[in-house]
Gaussian input, Z-matrix of N, CA and C with variables (Angstrom, degrees):
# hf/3-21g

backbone

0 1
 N
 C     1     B1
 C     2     B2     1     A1
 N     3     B3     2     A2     1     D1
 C     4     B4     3     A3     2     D2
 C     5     B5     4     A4     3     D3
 N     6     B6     5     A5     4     D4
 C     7     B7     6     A6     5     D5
 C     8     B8     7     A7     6     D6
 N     9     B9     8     A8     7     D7
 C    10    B10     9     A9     8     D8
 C    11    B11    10    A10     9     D9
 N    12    B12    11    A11    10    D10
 C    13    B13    12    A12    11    D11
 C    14    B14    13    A13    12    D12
 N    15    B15    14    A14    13    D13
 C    16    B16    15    A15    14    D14
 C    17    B17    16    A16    15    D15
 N    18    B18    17    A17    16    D16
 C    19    B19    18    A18    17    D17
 C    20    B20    19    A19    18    D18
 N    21    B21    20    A20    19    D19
 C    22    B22    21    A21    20    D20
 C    23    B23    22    A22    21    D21
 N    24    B24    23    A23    22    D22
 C    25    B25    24    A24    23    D23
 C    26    B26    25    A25    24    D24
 N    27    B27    26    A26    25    D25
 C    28    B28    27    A27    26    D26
 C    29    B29    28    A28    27    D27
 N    30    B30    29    A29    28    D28
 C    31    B31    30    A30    29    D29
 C    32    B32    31    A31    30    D30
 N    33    B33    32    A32    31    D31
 C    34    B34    33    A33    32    D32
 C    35    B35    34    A34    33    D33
 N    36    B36    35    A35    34    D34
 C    37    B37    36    A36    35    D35
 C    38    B38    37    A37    36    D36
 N    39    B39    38    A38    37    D37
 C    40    B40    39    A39    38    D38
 C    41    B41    40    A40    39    D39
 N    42    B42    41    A41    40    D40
 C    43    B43    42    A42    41    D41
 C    44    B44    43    A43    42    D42
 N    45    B45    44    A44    43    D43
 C    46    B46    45    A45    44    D44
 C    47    B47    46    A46    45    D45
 N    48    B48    47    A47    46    D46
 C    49    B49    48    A48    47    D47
 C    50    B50    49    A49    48    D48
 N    51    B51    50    A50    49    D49
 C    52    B52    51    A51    50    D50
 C    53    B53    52    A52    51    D51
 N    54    B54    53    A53    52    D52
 C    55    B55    54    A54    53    D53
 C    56    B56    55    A55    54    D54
 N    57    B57    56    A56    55    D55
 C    58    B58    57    A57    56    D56
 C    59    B59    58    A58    57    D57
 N    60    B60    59    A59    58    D58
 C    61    B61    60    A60    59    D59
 C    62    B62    61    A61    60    D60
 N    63    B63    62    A62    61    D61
 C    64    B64    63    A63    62    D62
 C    65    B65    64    A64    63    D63
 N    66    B66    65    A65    64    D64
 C    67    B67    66    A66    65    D65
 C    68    B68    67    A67    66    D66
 N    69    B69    68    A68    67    D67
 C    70    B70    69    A69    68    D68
 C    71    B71    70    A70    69    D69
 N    72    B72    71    A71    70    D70
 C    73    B73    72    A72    71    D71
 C    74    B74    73    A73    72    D72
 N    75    B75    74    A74    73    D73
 C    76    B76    75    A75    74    D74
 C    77    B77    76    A76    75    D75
 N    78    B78    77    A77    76    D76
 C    79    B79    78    A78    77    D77
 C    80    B80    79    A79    78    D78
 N    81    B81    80    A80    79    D79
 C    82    B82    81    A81    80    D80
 C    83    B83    82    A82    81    D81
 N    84    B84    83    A83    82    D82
 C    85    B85    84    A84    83    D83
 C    86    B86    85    A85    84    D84
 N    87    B87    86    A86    85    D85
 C    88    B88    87    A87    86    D86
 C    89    B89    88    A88    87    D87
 N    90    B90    89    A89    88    D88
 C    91    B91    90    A90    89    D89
 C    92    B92    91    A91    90    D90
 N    93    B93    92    A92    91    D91
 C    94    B94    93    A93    92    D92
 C    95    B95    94    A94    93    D93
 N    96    B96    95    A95    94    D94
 C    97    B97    96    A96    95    D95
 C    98    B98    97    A97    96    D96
 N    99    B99    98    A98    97    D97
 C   100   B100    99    A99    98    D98
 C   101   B101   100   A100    99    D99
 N   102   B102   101   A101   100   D100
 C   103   B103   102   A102   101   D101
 C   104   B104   103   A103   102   D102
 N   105   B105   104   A104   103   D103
 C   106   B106   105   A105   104   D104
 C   107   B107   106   A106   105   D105
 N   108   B108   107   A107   106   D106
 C   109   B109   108   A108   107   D107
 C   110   B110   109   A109   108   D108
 N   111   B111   110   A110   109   D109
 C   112   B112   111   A111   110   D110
 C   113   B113   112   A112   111   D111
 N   114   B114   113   A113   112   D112
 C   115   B115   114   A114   113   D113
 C   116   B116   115   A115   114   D114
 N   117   B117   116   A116   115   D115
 C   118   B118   117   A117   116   D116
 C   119   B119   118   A118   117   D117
 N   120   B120   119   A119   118   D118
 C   121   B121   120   A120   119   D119
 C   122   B122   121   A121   120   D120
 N   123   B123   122   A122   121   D121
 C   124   B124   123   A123   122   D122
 C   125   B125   124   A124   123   D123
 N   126   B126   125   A125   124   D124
 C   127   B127   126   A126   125   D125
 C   128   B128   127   A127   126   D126
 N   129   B129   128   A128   127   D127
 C   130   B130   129   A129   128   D128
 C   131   B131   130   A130   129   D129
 N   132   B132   131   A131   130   D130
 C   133   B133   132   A132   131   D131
 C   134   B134   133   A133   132   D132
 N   135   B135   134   A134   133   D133
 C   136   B136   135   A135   134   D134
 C   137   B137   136   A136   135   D135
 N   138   B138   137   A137   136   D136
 C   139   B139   138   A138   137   D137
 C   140   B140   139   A139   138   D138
 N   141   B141   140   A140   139   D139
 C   142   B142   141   A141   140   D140
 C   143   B143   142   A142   141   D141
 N   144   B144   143   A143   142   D142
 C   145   B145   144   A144   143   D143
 C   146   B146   145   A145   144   D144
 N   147   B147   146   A146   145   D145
 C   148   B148   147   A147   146   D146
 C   149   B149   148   A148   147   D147

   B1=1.4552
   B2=1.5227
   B3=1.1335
   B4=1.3018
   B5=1.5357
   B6=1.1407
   B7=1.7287
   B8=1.5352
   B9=1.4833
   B10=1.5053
   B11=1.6315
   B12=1.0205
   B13=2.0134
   B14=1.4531
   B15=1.2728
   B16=1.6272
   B17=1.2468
   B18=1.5585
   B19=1.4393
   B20=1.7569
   B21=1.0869
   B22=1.5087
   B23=1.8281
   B24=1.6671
   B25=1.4987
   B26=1.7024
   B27=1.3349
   B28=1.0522
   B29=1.9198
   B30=1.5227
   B31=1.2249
   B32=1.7740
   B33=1.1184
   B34=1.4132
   B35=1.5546
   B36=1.6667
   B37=1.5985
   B38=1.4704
   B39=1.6189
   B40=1.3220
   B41=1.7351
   B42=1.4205
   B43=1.3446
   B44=1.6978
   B45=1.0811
   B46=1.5475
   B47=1.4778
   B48=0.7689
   B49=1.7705
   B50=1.2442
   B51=1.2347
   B52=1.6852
   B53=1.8255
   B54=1.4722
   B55=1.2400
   B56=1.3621
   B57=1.1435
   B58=1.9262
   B59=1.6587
   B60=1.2261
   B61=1.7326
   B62=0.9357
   B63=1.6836
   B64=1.4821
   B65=1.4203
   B66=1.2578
   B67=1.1052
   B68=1.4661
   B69=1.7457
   B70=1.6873
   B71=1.5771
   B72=1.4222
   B73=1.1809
   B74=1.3840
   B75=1.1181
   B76=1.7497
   B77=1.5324
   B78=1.1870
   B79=1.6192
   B80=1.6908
   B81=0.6772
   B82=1.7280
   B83=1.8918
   B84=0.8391
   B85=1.7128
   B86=1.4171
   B87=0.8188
   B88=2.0447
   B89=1.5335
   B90=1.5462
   B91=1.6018
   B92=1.3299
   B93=1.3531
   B94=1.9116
   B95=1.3693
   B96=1.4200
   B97=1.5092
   B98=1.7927
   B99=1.6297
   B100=1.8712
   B101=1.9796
   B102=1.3489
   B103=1.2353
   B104=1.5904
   B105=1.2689
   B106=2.0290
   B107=1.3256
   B108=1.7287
   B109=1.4187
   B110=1.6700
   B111=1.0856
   B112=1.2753
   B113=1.0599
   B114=1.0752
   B115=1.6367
   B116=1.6666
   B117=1.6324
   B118=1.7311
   B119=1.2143
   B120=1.1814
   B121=1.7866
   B122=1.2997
   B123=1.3072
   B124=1.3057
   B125=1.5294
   B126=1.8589
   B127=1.3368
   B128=1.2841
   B129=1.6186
   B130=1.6978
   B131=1.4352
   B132=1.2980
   B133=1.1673
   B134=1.5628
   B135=1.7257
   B136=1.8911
   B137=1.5198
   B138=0.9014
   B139=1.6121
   B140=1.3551
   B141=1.3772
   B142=1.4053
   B143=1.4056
   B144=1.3681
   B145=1.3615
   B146=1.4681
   B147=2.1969
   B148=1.6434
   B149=1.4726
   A1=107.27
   A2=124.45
   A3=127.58
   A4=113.94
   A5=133.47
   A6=139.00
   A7=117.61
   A8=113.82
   A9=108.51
   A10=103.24
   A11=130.04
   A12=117.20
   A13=100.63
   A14=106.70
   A15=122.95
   A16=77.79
   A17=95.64
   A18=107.76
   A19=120.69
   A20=108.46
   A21=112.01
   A22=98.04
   A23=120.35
   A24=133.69
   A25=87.62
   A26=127.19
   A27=125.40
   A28=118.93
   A29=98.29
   A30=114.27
   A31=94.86
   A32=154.83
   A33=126.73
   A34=116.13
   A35=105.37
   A36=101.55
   A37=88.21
   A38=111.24
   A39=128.48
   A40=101.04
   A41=111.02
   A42=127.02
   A43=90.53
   A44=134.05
   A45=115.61
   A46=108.30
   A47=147.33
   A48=131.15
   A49=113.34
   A50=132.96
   A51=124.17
   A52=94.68
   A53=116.80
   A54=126.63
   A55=114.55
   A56=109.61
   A57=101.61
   A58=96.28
   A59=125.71
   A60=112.82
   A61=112.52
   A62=110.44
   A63=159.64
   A64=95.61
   A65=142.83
   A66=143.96
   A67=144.06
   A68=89.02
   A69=118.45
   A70=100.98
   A71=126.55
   A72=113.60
   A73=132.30
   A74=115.52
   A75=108.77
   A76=128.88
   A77=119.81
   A78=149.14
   A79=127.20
   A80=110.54
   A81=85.05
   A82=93.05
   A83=110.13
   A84=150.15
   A85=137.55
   A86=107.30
   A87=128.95
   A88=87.17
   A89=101.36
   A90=99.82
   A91=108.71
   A92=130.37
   A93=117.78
   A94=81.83
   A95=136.79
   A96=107.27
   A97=107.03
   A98=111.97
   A99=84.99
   A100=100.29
   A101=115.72
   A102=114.39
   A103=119.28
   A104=90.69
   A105=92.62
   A106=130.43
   A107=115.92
   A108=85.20
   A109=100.14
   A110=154.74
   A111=131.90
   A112=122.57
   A113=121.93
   A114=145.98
   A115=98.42
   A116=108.97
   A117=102.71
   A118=108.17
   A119=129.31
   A120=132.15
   A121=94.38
   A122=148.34
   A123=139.69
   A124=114.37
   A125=117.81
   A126=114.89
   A127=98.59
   A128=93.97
   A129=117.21
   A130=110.10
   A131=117.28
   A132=147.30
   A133=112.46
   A134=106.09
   A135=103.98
   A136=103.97
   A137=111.97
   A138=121.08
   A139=126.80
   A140=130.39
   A141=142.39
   A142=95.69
   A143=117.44
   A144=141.64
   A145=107.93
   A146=96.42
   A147=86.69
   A148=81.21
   D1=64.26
   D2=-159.18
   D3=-94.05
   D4=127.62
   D5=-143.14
   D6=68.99
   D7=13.81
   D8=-160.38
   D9=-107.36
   D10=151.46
   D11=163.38
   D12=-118.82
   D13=150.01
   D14=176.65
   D15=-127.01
   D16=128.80
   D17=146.55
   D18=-116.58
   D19=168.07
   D20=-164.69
   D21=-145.24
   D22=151.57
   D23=-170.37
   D24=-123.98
   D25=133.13
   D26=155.12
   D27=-113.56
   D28=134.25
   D29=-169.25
   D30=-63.05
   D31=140.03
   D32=156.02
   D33=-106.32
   D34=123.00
   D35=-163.69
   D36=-162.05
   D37=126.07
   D38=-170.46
   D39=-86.80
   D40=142.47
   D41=23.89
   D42=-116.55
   D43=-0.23
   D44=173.77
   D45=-74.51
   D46=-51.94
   D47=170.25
   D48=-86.06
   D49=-49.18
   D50=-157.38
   D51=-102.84
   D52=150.06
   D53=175.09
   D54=-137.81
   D55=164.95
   D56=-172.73
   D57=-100.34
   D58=111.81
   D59=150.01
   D60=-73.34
   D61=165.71
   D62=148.60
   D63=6.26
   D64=-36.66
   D65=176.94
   D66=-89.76
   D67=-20.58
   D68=171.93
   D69=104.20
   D70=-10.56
   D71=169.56
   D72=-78.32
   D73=147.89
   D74=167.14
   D75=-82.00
   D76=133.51
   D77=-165.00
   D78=-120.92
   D79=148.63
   D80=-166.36
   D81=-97.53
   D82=144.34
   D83=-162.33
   D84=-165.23
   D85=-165.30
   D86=156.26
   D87=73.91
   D88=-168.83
   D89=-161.75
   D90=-69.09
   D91=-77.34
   D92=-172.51
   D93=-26.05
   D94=-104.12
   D95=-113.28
   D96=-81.15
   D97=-0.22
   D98=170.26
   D99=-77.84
   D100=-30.47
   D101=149.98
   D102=-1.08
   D103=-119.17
   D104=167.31
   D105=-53.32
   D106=-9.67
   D107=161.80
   D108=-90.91
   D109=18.28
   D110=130.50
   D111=-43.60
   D112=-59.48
   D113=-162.04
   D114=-51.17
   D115=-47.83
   D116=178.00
   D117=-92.03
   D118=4.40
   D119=151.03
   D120=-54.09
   D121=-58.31
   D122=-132.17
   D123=-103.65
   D124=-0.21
   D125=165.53
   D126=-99.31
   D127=173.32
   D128=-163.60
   D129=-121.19
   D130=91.66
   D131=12.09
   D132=-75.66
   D133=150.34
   D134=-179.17
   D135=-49.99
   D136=140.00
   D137=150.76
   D138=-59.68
   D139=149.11
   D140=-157.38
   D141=-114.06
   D142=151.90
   D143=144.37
   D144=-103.37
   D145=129.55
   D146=173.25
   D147=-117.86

């Protein structure tokens, strides 16, 4: 999809997106989001998270 932007809204709600690190804080994680960042592994060029 090259010249194109997808954008995406994330709900944040543990434990499928938000996870606690090493520190006790929350980070965004858990399955949905290692989920999609596969998902933008798989266009050509990878896709970015800003």
């Amino acid at each position: 999809v090259s010249g194109h932007l997808i954008q995406g809204v994330v709900a944040p709600f543990a434990p499928w997106v938000l996870r606690t690190n090493s520190s006790g804080t929350l980070e965004y994680g858990g399955a949905s989001f290692d989920f999609f960042q596969e998902v933008l592994a798989m266009f050509e060029p990878p896709g970015r998270l800003q």
